[in-house]
C-alpha positions as CSV (number, residue, x, y, z in Angstrom):
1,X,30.8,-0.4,-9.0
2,X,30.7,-2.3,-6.0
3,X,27.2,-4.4,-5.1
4,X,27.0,-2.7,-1.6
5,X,26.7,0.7,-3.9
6,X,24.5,-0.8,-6.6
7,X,22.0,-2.0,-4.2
8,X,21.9,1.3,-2.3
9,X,21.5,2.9,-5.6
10,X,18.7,0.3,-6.6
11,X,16.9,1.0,-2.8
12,X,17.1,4.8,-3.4
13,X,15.5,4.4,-6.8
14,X,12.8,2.3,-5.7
15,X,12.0,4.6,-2.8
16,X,12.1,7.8,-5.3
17,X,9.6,5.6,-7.3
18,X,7.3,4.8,-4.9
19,X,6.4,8.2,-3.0
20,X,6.2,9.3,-6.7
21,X,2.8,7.6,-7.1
22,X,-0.2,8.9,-6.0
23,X,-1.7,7.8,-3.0
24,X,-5.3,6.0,-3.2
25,X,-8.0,6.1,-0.9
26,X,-9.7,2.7,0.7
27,X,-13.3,2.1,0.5
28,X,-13.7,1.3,3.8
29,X,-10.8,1.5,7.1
30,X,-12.0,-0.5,10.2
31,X,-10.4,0.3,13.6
32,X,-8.8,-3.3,15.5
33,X,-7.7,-1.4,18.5
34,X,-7.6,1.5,20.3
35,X,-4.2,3.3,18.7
36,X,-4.9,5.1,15.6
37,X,-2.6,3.0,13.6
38,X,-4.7,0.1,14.5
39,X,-6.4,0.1,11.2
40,X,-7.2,-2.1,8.5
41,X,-8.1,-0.6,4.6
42,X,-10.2,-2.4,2.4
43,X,-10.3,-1.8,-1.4
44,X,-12.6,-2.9,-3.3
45,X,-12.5,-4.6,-6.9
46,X,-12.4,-1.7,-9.6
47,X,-12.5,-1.9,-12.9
48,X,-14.5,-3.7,-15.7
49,X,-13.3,-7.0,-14.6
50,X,-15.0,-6.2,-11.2
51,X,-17.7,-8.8,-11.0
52,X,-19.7,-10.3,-7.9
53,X,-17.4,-12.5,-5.4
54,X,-14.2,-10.6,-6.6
55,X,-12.0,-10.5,-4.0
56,X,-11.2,-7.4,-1.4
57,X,-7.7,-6.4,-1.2
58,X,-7.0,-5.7,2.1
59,X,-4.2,-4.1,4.1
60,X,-3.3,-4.6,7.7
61,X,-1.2,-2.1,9.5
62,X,2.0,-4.3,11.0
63,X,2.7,-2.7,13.7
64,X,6.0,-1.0,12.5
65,X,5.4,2.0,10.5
66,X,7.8,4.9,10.4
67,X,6.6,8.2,9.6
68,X,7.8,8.1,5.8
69,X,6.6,4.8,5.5
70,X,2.9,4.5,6.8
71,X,0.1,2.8,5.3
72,X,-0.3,5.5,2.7
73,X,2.6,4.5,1.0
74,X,0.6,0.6,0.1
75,X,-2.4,2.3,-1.6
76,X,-1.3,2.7,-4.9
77,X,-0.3,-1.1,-4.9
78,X,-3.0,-2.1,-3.4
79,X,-5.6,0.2,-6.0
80,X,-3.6,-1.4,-8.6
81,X,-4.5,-5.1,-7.3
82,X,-7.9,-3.8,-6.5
83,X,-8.3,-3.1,-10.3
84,X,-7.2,-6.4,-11.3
């Protein structure tokens, strides 16, 4: 197998498994500028851990999404760090 192939078998598999999770809602999205990607998605800490002064995971659109690929596809990570 050659490594051009194994790592355009490994990208393929990790897209497959990321739009296979399920996307997660912020708490709170705040506009920065007047394009509706101009957004920014707060989570906040989740869990039991969850105590005051945990931090906020937060996600800042870049600026480059493509359609397959738009914020919604960072939720479930950043749930997952939310509930950290």
């Amino acid at each position: 197998m050659s490594a051009a192939r194994s790592a355009a078998e490994r990208a393929a598999a990790e897209e497959t498994a990321l739009f296979a999770q399920p996307e997660a809602a912020p708490d709170v999205t705040a506009a920065y500028g007047p394009e509706p990607d101009q957004v920014v998605d707060f989570y906040a800490p989740r869990g039991p851990g969850a105590a005051p002064g945990t931090p906020l995971v937060v996600v800042v659109h870049g600026g480059a999404w493509r359609a397959a690929y738009d914020r919604r596809h960072l939720s479930p990570f950043a749930a997952f760090l939310a509930g950290r």
